[in-house]
N, C-alpha and C positions, 0 to 999 in steps of 0.2 A: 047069786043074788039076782033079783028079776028088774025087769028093764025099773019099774015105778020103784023101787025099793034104792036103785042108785042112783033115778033122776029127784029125788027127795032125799039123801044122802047130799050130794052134789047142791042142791038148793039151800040145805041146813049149812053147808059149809062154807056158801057163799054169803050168807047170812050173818054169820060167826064173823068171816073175814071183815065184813063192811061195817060191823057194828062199831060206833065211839063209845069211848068208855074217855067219859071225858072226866068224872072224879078220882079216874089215876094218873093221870096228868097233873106231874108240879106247876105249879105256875110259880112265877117269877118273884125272887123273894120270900120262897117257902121257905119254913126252916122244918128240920127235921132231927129229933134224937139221934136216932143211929141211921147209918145210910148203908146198905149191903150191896156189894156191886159182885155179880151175875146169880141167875137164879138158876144155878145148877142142883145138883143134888145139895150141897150142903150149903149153899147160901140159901136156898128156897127152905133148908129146913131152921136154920138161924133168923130168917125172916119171920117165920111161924112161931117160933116159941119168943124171939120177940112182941109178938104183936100178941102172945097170950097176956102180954102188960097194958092194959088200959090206958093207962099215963101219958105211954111212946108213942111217939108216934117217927113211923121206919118209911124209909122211900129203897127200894127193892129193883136195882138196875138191870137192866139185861137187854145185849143186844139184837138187833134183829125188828121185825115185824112180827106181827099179828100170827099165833099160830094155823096154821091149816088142819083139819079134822085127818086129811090123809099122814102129818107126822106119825100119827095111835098103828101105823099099819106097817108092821117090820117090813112085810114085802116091798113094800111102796118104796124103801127108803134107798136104794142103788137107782131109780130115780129121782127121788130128792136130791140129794148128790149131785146129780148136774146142773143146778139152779144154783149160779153164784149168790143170789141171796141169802139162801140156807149152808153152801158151804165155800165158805169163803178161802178152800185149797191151803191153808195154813201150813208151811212144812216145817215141823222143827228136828234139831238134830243134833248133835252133839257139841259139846262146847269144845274151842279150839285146842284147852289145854286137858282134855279128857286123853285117858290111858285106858285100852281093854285089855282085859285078862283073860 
């Protein structure tokens, strides 16, 4: 990629980050049909075919911040990883009364 090609990359991304998007924001006292909490694969797709109904109206939780244009870039992503922001180290593991076979 050439130098202008990533410092306009990097510009577009900064751009992205800073923008408000302030009509997704609940405000206080909204009410909402349905409420989907995290927008993973299938809550983001439960959100969409909700919101194919005109009527509903859906509030779509997901935690975190604003995404970065560098998420889209598998390589990128064993440095993402170090940003507690992005991964918040979660370990799970077995429950206490679990047996393996």
């Amino acid at each position: 990629m050439s130098k202008n090609k990533t410092l306009n990359f990097l510009e577009q991304n900064q751009r992205f980050r800073n923008q408000e998007v302030s009509d997704m924001i609940p405000q206080y006292n909204e009410t909402f049909d349905f409420i989907v909490i995290s927008a993973g694969t299938a809550g983001a797709a439960i959100a969409a075919r909700l919101s194919e109904i005109s009527e509903v109206k859906i509030l779509l939780i997901e935690a975190g911040f604003h995404e970065s244009f560098f998420m889209d870039i598998p390589t990128i992503a064993p440095i993402l990883s170090l940003d507690s922001n992005i991964n918040w180290n979660t370990k799970l593991g077995l429950p206490t009364n679990t047996v393996l076979v």
